[in-house]
MARMARZA-627635 format. One line per field, with one value per residue (C-alpha): x negated, y, z. Coordinates in Angstrom, 3 decimals, padded with zeros to 6 digits. Each point is the difference from the previous one (the first is absolute). Last residue first. Example, Ala and Ser with C-alpha at 12.3 -4.5 7.8 and 13.67 -1.06 7.14 Angstrom:
2
east: -013.670; 001.370
north: -001.060; -003.440
up: 007.140; 000.660
// end
This chain:
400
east: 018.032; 000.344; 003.188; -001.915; -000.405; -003.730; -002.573; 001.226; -000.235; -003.131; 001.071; 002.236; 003.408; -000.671; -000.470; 002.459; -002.269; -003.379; -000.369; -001.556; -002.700; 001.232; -003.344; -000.313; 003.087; 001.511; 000.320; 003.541; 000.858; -000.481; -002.757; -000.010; -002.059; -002.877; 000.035; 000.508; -003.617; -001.016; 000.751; -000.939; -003.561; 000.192; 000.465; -003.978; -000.249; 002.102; -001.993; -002.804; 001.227; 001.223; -003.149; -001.910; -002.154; -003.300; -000.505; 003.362; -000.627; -003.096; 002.143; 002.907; -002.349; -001.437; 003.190; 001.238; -003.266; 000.139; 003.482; 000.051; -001.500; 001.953; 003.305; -000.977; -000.971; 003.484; 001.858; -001.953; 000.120; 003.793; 000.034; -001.850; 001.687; 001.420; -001.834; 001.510; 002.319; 002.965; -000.805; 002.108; -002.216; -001.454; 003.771; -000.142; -003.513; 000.801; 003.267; -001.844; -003.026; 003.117; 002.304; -001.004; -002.115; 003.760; 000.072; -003.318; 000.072; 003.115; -001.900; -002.898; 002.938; 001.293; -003.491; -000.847; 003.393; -000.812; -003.416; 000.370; 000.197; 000.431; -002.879; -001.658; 002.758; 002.475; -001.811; -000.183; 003.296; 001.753; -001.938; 000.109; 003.497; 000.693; -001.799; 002.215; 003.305; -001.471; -001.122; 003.774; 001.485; -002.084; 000.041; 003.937; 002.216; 001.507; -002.872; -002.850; 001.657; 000.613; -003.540; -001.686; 001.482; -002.671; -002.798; 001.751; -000.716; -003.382; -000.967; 001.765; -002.513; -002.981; 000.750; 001.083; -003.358; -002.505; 001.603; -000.681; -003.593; -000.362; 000.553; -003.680; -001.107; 002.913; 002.099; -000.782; 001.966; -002.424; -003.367; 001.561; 003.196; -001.659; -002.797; 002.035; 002.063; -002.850; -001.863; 002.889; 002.646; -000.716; -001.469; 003.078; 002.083; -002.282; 000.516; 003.692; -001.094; -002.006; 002.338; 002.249; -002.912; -000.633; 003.061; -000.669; -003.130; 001.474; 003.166; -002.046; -003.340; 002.019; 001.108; -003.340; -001.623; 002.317; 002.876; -000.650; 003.842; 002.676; -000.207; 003.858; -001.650; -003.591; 000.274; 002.564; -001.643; -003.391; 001.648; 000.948; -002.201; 001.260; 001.968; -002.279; 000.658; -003.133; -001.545; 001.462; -001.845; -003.249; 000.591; 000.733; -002.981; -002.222; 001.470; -001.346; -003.247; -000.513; 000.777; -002.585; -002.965; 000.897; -000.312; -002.970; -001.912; 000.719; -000.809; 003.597; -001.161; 003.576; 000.855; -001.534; 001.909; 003.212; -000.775; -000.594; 003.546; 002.304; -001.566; 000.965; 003.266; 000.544; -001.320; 002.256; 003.054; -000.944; -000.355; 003.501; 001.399; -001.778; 001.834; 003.171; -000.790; 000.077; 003.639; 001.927; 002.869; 000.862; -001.306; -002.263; -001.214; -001.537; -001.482; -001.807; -000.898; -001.149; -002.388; -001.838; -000.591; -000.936; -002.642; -000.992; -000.612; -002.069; -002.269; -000.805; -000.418; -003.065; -001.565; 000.443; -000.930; -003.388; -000.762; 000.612; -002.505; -002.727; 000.109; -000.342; -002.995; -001.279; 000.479; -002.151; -000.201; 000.560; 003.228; 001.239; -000.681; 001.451; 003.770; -001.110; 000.068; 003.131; 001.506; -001.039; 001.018; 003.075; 000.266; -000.724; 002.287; 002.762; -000.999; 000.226; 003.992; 001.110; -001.823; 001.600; 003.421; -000.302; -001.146; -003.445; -000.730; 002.729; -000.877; -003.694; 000.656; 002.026; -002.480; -002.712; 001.095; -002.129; -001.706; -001.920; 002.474; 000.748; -003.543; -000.478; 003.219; -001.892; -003.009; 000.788; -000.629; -003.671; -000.186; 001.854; -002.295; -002.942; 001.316; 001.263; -003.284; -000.755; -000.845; 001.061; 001.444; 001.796; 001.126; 001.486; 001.908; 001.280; 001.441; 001.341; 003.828; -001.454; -001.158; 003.945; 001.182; -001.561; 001.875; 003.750; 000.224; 000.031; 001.339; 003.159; 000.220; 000.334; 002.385; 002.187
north: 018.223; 003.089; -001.505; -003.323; -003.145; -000.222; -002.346; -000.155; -003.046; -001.214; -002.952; -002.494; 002.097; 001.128; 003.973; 002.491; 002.372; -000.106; 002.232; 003.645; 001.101; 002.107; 002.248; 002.007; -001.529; 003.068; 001.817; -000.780; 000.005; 003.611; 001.070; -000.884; -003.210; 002.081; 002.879; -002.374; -001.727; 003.568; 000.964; -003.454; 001.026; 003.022; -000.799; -000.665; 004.114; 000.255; -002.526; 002.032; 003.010; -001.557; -001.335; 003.794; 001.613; -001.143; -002.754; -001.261; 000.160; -002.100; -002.454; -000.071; -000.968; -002.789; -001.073; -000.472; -000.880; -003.984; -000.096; 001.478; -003.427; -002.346; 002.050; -000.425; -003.379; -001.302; 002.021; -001.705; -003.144; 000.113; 001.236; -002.760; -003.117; -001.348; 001.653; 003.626; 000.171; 001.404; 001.474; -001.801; -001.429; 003.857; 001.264; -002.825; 000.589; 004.212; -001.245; -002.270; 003.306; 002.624; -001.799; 000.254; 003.879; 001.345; -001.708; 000.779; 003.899; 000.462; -002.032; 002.380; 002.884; -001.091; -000.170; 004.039; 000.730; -001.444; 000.874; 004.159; 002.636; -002.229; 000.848; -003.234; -002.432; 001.962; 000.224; -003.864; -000.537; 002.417; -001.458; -003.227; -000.312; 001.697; -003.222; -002.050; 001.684; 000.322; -003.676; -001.075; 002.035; -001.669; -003.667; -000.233; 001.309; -003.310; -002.601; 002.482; 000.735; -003.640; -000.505; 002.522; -000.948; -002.123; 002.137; 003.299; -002.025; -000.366; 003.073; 001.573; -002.069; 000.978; 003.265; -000.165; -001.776; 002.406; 002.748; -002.004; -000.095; 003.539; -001.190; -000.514; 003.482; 001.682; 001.960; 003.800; 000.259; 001.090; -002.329; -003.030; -000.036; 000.073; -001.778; -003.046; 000.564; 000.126; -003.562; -002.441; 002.387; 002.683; -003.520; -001.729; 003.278; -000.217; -003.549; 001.092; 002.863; -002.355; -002.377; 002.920; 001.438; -003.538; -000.257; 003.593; -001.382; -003.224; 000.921; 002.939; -002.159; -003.013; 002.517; 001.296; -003.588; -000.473; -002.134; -004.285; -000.979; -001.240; -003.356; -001.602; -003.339; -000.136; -000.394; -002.819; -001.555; -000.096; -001.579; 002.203; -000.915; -002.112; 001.518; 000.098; -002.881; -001.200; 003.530; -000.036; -003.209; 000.940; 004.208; -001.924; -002.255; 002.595; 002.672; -002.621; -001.181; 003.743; 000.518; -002.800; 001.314; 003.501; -000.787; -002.224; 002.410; 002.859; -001.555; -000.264; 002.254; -000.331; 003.419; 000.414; -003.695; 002.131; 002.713; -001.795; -001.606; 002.659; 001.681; -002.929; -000.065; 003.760; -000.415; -003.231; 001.959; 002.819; -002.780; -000.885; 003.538; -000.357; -003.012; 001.959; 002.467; -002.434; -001.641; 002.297; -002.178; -001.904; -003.589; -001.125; 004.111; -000.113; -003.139; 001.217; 003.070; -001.832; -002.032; 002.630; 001.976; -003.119; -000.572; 003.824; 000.434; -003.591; 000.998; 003.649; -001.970; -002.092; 003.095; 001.850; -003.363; 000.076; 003.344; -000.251; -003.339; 001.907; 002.604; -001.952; -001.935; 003.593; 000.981; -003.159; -000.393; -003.620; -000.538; 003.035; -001.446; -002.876; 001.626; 001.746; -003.665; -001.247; 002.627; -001.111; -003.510; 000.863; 002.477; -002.674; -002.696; 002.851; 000.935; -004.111; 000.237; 003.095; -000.940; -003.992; 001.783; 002.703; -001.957; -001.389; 002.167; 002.720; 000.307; -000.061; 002.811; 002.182; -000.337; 001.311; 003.138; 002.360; -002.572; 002.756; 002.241; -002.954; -000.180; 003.735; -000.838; -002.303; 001.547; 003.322; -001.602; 000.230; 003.595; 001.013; -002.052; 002.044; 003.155; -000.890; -000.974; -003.704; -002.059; -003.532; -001.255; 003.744; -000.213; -003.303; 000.645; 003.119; -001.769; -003.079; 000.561; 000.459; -003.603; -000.883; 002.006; -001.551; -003.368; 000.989; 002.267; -002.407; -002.729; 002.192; 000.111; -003.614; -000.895; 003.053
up: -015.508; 002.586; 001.442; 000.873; 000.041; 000.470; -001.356; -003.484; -001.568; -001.706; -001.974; 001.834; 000.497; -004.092; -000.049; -002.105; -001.335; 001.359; 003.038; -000.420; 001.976; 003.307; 001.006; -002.865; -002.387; 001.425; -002.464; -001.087; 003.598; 000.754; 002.115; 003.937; -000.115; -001.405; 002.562; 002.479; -000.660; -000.252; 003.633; 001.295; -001.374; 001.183; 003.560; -000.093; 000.499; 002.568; 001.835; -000.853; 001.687; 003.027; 000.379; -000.099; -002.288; -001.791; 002.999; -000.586; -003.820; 000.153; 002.081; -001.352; -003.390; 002.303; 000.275; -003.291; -001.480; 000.440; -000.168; -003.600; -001.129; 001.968; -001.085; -003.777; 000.162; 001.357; -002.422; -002.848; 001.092; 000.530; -003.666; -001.090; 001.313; -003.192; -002.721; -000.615; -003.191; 002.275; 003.439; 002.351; 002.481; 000.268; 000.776; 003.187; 001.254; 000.199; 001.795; 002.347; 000.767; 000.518; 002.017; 003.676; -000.560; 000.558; 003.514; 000.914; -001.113; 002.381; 003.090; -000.589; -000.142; 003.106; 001.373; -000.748; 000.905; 003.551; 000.403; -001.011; -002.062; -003.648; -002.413; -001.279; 001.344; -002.045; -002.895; 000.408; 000.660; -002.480; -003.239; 001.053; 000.550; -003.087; -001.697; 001.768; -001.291; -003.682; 000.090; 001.439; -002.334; -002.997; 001.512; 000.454; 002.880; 001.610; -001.313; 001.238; 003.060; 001.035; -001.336; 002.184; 003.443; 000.949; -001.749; 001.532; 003.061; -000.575; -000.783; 003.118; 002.070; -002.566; 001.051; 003.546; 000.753; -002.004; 001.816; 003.586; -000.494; 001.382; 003.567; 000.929; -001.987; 002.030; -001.757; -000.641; -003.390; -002.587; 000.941; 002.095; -002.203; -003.008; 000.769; 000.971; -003.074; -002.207; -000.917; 000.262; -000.658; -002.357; -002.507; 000.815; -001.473; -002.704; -000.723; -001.135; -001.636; -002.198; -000.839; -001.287; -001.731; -001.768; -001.198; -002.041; -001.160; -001.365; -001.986; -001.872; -000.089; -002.069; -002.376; -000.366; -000.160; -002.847; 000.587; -000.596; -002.178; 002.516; 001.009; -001.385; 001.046; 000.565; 003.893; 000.055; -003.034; 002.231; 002.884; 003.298; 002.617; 002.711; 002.774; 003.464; 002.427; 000.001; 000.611; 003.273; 001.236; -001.490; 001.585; 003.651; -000.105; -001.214; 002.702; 002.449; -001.322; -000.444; 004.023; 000.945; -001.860; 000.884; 003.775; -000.347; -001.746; 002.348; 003.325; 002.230; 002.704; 001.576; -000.599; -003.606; -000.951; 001.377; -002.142; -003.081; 000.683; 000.659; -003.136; -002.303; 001.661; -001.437; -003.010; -000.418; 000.987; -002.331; -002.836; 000.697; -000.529; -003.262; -000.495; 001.229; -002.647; -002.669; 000.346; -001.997; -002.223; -002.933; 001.806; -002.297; -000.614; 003.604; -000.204; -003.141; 001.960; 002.877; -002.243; -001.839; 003.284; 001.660; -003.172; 000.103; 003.638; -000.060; -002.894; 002.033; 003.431; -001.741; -001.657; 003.331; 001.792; -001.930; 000.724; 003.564; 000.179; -001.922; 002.404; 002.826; -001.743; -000.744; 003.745; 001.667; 003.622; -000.669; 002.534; -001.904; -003.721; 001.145; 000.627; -003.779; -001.128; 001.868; -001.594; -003.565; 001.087; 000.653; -003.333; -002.081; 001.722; -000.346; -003.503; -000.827; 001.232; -001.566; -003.105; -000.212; 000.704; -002.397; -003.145; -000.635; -003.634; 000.985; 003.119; -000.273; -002.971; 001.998; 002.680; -002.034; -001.474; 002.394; 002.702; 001.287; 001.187; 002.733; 000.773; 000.429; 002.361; 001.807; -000.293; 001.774; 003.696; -001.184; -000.687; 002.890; 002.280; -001.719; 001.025; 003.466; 000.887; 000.433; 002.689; -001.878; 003.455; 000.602; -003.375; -000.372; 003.958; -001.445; -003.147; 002.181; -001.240; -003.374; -000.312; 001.245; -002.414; -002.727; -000.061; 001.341; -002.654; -002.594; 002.274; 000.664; -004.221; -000.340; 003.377; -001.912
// end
């Protein structure tokens, strides 16, 4: 949890100072959109890549030079600012999206073989964990902003924090499994179309997770300014009971998980989606419409550490991969999810294209709901009968 806070804790606090970046830089809202995009165009960027640093340095050594990487890549866009200098704060973003993208995969990695030491859910409470460190790293930024705390000396000190606290978590990450551990009972490499029908489908469920974030951080305060008559000031409170109910249903989410199993709980959460968000885009007034933000919250909880866990499992994949993968894909659609609301806001209304991004939960349930024998999309298949030491499953759990 201390490892995943400090991933979240690290970037947030740059973003907390966003307005102060681009009223120093003067730019237009145009170009500061453009710029801000390079961390996650960074993160897209790295493709396959953090797999393979994890698997050649192991998780704990990646987790803990990404953090030192993406510090100083911060501290680098921080001196952009202080220089006047967009491209030097753009190359700073897109270095800490590469950075962050190495890091998400190694804690990821890690977390899920914690997870499967001790036979039960424990992910989404390190994702809950990472909320908490978003949430801190925000506090701070914007208490450096208040007491005029320059920029480069802020960020310099918080990474030398969240490095201290990501070294000293990493070393007491489980060791990597031995190569005779991982070789043993392997199952043969699939096809890249068999590999593509587990994959794509997980990667749905991730992504109607992230959509959910997406409505939230960019649209809820329009939504409820624009449609439902709220004050512009006040507005920010949708965005609040969403990622507040979020983190709850993180809290809660492995009880539930362990108690109902991963496919009920996926097809539960994923319904959650479907009626919060189409509920937020055409409920007739502020209450429902924040009830069904807060509904949309909880059921986006599990959706992104479930998608991680099935991708773990993918049989024949090198060790790491299919967390890769899933973390890839989301980075990538991310960076034309919202401006796609946005074209399609523009075209016709908000509530309209937030009913339209609801598809993608729609067909991520459509998958989990057809009949078991086909639905190696989305739930790969175990090896038979698993040594305690090699690979256990992460969950125990009625859908196993």
């Amino acid at each position: 949890m201390a490892a995943f806070a400090t991933n979240g804790a690290l970037p947030a606090s740059l973003l907390a100072r966003y307005a102060e970046v681009k009223e120093t830089l003067g730019l237009s809202p145009a170009i500061f959109g453009l710029i801000v995009v390079g961390f996650g165009l960074g993160g897209a960027l790295a493709l396959h890549f953090p797999g393979v640093i994890a698997r050649r340095i192991g998780v704990a050594r990646t987790a803990g030079f990404g953090s030192v990487w993406m510090g100083a890549a911060l501290t680098l866009a921080a001196l952009g600012v202080a220089l006047g200098n967009p491209w030097v704060v753009l190359a700073g973003l897109l270095l800490t999206g590469f950075g962050d993208a190495a890091v998400d995969v190694a804690q990821n990695s890690q977390g899920l073989r914690v997870q499967a030491a001790y036979g039960r859910s424990l992910l989404n409470s390190m994702h809950a964990g990472w909320s908490i460190g978003a949430a801190i790293g925000g506090a701070v930024g914007t208490l450096a902003a208040v007491l005029g705390v320059p920029l480069v000396v802020h960020m310099a000190v918080w990474a030398l924090f969240c490095i201290l606290v990501m070294t000293l978590a990493a070393r007491s990450f489980m060791p990597e499994p031995v190569a005779a551990e991982e070789s043993e009972e392997t199952p043969a490499k699939p096809s890249g179309w068999s590999t593509a029908k587990i994959l794509l489908p997980l990667a749905l469920i991730a992504l109607a997770g992230v959509s959910v974030e997406d409505v939230g951080n960019n649209w809820s305060a329009v939504l409820l300014s624009t449609e439902r008559g709220m004050a512009a000031a006040s507005a920010g409170v949708g965005l609040s009971v969403l990622l507040g109910a979020q983190f709850i249903g993180r809290m809660i989410g492995d009880r539930v998980i362990d108690r109902l199993g991963e496919r009920t709980s996926l097809i539960g959460s994923l319904s959650a989606v479907i009626i919060g968000l189409l509920g937020a885009a055409w409920a007739p007034g502020i209450g429902l419409t924040l009830v069904s933000l807060a509904v949309a919250g909880l059921g986006c909880a599990v959706t992104v550490p479930l998608a991680f866990a099935r991708a773990d499992k993918v049989p024949g994949l090198p060790a790491h991969s299919g967390v890769t993968w899933i973390s890839w894909a989301m980075r990538a659609v991310m960076l034309s999810l919202s401006p796609a609301i946005g074209v399609m806001t523009q075209g016709a209304s908000l509530p309209t294209a937030i009913s339209v991004i609801v598809s993608i939960a729609v067909l991520a349930l459509v998958l989990q709901l057809r009949p078991r024998k086909t639905a190696g999309l989305g739930s790969p298949p175990s090896s038979p009968e698993p040594e305690p030491s090699s690979s256990p499953e992460p969950f125990s759990s009625p859908s196993h």
